[in-house]
OpenMM code with the backbone's topology and positions (N, CA, C; nanometers):
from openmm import Vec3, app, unit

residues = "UNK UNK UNK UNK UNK UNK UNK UNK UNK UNK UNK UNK UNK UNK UNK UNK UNK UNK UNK UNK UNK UNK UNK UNK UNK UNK UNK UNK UNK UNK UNK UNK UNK UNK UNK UNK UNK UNK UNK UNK UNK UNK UNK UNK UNK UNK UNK UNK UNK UNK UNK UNK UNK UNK UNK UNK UNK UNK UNK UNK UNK UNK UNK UNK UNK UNK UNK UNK UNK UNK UNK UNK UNK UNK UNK UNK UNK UNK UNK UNK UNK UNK UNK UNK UNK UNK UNK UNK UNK UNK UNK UNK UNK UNK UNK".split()
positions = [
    Vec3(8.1065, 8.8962, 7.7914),
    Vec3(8.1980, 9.0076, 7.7761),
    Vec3(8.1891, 9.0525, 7.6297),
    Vec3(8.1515, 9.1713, 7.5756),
    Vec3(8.1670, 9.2502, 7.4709),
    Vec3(8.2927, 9.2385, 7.3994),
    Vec3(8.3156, 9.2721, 7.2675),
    Vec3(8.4159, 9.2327, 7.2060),
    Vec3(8.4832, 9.3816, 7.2462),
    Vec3(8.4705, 9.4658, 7.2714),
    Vec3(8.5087, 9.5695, 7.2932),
    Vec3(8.6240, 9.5641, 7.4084),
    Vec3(8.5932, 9.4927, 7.5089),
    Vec3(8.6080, 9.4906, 7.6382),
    Vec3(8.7235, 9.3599, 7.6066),
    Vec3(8.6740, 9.2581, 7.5531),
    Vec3(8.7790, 9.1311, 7.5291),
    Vec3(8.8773, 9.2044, 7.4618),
    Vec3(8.8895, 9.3119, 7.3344),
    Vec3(9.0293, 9.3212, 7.2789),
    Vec3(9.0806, 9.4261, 7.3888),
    Vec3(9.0400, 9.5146, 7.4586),
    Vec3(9.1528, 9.5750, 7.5961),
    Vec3(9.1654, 9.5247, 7.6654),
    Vec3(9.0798, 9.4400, 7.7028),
    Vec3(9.1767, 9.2909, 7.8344),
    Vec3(9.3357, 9.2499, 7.7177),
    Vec3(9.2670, 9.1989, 7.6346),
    Vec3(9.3912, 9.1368, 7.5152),
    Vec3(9.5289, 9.2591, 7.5086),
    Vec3(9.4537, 9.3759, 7.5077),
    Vec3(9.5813, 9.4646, 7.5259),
    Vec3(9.6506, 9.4874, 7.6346),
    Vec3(9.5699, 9.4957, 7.7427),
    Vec3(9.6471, 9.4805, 7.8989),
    Vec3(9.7152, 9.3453, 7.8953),
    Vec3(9.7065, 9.2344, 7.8526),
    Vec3(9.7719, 9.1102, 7.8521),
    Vec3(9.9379, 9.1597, 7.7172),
    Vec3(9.9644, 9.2207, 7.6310),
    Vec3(10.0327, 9.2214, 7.4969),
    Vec3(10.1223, 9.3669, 7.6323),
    Vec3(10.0324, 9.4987, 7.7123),
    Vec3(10.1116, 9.5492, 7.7181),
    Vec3(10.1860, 9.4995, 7.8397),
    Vec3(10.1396, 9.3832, 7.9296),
    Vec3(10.1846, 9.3436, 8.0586),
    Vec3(10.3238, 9.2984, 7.9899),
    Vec3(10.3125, 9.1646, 7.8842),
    Vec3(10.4390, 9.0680, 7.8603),
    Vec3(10.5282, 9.1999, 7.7761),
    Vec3(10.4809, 9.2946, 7.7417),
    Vec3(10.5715, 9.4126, 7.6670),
    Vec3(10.6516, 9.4345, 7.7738),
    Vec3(10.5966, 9.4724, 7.8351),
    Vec3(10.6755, 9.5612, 7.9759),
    Vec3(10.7837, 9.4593, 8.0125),
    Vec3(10.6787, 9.3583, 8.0782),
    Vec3(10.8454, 9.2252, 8.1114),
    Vec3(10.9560, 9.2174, 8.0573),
    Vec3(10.9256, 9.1973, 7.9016),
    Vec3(11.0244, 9.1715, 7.7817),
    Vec3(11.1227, 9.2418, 7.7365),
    Vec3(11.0634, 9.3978, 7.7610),
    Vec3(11.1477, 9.5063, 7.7731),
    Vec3(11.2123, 9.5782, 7.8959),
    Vec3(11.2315, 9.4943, 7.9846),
    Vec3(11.2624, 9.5440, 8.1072),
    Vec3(11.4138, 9.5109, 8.1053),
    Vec3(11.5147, 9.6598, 8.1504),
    Vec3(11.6449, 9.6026, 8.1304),
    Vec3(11.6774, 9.5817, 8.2814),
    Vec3(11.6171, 9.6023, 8.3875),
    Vec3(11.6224, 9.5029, 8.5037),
    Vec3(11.6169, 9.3619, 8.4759),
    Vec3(11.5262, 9.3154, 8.3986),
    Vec3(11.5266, 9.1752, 8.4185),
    Vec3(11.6123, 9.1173, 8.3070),
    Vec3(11.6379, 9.2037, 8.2282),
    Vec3(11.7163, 9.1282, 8.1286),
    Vec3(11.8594, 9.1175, 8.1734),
    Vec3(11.9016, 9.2410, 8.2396),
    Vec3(12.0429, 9.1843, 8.3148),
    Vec3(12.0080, 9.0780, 8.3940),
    Vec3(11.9504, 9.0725, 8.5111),
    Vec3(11.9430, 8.9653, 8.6161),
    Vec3(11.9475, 8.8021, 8.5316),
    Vec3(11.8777, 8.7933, 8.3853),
    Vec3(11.8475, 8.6793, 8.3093),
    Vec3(12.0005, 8.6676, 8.2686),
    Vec3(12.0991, 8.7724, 8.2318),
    Vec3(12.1962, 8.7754, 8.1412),
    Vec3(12.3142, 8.7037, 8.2776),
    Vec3(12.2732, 8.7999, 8.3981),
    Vec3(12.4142, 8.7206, 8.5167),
    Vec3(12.3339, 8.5402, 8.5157),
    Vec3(12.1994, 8.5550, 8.5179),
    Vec3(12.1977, 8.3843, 8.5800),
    Vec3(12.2744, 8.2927, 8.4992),
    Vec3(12.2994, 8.3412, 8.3216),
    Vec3(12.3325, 8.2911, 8.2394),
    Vec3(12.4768, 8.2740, 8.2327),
    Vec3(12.5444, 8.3885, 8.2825),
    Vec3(12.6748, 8.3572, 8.3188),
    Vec3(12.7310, 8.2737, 8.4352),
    Vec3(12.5954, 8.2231, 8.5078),
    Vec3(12.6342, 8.1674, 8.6142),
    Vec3(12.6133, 7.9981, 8.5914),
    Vec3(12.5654, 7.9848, 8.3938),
    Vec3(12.5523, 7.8506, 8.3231),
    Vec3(12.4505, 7.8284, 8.3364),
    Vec3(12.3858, 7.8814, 8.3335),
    Vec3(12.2369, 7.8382, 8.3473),
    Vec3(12.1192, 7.9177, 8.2557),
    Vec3(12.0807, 7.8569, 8.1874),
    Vec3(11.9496, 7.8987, 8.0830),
    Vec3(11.7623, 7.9360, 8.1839),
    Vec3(11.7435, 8.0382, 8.1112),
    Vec3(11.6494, 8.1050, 8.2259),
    Vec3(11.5247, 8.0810, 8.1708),
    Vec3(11.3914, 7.9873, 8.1900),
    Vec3(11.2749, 8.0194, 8.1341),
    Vec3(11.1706, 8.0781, 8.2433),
    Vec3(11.1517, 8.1910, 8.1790),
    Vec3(11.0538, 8.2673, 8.2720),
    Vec3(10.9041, 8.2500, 8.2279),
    Vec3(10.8484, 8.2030, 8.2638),
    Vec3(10.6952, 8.1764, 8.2848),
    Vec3(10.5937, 8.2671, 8.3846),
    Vec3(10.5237, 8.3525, 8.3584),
    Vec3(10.4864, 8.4448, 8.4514),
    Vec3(10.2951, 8.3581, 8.3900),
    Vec3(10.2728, 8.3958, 8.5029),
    Vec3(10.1056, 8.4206, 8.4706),
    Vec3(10.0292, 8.5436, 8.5284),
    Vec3(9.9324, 8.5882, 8.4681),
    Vec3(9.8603, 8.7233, 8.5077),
    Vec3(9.7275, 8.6797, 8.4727),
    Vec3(9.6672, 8.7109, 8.6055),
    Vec3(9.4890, 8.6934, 8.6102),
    Vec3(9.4302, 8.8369, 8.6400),
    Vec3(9.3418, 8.8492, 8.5094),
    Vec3(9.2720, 8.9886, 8.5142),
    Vec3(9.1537, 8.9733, 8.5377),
    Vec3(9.1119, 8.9900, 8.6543),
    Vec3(8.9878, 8.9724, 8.7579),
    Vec3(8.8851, 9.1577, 8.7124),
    Vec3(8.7903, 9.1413, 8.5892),
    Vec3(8.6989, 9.2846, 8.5996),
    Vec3(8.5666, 9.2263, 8.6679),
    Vec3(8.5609, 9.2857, 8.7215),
    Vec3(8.4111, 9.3886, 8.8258),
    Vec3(8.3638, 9.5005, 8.7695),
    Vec3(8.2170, 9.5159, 8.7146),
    Vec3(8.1015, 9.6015, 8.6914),
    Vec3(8.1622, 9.7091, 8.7726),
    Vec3(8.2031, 9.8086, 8.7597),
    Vec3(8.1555, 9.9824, 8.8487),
    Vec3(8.0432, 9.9411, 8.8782),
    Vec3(8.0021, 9.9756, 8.9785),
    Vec3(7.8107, 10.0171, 9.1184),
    Vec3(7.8052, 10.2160, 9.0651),
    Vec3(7.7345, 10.1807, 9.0177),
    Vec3(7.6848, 10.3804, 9.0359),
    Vec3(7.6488, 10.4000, 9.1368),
    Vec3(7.7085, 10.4818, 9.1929),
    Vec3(7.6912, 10.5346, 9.3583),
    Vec3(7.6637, 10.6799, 9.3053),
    Vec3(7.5370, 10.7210, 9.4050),
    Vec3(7.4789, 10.8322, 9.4054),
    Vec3(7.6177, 10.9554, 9.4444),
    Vec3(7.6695, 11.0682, 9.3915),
    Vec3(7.7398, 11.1499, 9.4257),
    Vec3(7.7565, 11.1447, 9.5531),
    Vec3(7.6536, 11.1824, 9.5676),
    Vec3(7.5968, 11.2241, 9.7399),
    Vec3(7.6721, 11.1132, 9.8738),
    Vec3(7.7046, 11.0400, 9.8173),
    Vec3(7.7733, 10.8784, 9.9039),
    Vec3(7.8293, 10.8078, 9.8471),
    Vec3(7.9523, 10.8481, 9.8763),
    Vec3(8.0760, 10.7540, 9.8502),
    Vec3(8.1214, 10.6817, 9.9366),
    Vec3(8.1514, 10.6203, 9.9496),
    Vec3(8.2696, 10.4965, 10.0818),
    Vec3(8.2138, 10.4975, 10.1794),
    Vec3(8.0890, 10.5742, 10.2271),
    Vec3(8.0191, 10.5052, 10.3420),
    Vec3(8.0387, 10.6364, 10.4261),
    Vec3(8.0076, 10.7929, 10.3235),
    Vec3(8.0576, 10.8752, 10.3930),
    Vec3(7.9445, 11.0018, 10.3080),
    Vec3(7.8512, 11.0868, 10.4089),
    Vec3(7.7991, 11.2025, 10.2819),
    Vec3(7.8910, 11.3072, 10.2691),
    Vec3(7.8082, 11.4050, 10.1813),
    Vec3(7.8997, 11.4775, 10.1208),
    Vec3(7.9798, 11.5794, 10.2075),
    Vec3(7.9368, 11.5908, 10.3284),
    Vec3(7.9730, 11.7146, 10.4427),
    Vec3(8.0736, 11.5997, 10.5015),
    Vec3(8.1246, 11.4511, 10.4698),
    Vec3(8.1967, 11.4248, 10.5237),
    Vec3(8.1374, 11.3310, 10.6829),
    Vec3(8.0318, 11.3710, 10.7037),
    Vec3(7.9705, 11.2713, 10.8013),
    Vec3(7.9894, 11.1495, 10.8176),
    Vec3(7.9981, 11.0131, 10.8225),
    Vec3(7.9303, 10.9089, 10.7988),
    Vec3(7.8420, 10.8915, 10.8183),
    Vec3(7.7934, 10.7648, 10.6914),
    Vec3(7.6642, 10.7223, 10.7776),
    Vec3(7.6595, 10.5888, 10.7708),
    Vec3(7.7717, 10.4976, 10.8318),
    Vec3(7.7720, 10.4076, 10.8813),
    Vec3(7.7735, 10.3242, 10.7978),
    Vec3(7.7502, 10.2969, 10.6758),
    Vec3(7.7839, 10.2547, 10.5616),
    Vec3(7.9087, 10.1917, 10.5141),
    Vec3(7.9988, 10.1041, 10.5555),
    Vec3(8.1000, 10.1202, 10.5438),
    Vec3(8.1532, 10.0321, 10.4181),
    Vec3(8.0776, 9.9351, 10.3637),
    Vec3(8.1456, 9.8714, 10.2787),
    Vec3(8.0295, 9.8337, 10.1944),
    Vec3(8.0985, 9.8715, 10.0045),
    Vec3(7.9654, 9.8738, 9.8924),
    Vec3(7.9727, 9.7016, 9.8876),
    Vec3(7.8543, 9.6597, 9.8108),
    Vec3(7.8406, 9.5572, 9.7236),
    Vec3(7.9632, 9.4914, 9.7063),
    Vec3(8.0503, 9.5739, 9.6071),
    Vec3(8.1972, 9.5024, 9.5304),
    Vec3(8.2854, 9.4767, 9.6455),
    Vec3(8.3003, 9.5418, 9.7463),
    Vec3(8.3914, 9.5118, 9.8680),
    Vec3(8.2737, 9.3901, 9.9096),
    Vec3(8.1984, 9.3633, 9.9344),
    Vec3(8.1231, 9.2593, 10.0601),
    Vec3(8.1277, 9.1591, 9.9420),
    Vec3(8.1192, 9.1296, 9.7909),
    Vec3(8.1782, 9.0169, 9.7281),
    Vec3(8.3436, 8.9718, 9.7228),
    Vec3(8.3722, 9.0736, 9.7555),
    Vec3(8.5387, 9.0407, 9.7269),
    Vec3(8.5517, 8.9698, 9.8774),
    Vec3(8.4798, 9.0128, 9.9798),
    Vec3(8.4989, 8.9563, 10.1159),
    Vec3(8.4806, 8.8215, 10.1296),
    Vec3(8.3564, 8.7821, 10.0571),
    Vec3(8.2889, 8.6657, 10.0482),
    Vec3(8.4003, 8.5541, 9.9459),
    Vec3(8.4459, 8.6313, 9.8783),
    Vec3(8.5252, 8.5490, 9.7877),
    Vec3(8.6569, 8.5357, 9.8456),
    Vec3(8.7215, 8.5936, 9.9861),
    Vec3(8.7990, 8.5213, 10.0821),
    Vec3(8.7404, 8.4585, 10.1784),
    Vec3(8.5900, 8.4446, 10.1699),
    Vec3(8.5836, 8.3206, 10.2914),
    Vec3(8.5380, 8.4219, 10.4412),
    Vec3(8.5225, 8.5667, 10.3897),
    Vec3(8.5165, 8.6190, 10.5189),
    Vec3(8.3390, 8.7272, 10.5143),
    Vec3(8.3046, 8.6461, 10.6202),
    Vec3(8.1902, 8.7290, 10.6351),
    Vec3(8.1652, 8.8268, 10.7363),
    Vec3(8.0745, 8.9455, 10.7301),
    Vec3(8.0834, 9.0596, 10.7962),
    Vec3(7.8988, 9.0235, 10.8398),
    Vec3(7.8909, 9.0494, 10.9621),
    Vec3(7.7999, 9.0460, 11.0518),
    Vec3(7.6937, 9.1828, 11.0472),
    Vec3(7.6000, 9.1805, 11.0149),
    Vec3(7.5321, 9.2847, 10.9622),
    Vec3(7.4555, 9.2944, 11.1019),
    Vec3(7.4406, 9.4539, 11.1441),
    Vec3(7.3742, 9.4524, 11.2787),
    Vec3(7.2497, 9.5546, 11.2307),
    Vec3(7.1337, 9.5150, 11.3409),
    Vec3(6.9787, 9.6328, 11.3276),
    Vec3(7.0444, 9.7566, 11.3798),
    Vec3(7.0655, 9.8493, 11.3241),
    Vec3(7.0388, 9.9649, 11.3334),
    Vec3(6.8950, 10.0817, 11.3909),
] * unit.nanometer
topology = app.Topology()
chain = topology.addChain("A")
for resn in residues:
    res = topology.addResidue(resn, chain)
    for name in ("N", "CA", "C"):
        topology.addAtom(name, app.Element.getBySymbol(name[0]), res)
């Protein structure tokens, strides 16, 4: 990973716990548990999972040309790894 790329992951991580920290939803809900005697430690974790963009020709997107046809195509590369990475495989037929 490029250093480029590591300090905006680093910023999506600074603006995620921003957001939390400043949230006056959660800061009331923290403020009643506290009146209810009880001290609140919130521990969150966030996993930032990046994937490469696929350059897909204009012409075919999502498994569809440009007039809207299909052509049977239904799922890129990044979908058939994300599949594989639940354990689920898709049955490829001869056409």
């Amino acid at each position: 990973m490029n250093q480029k790329l590591r300090n905006l992951v680093q910023q999506l991580g600074e603006a995620i716990h921003e957001s939390v920290s400043e949230s006056e939803h959660i800061a009331g809900v923290v403020k009643d548990i506290r009146k209810q005697g009880f001290d609140v430690l919130l521990m969150l974790e966030a996993t930032i999972g990046l994937n490469e963009l696929e350059q897909q020709p204009s012409a075919q997107m999502a498994g569809t040309e440009k007039d809207g046809e299909d052509t049977g195509e239904t799922f890129t590369a990044q979908d058939l790894n994300f599949l594989k990475s639940l354990r689920i495989s898709i049955e490829e037929h001869d056409r």
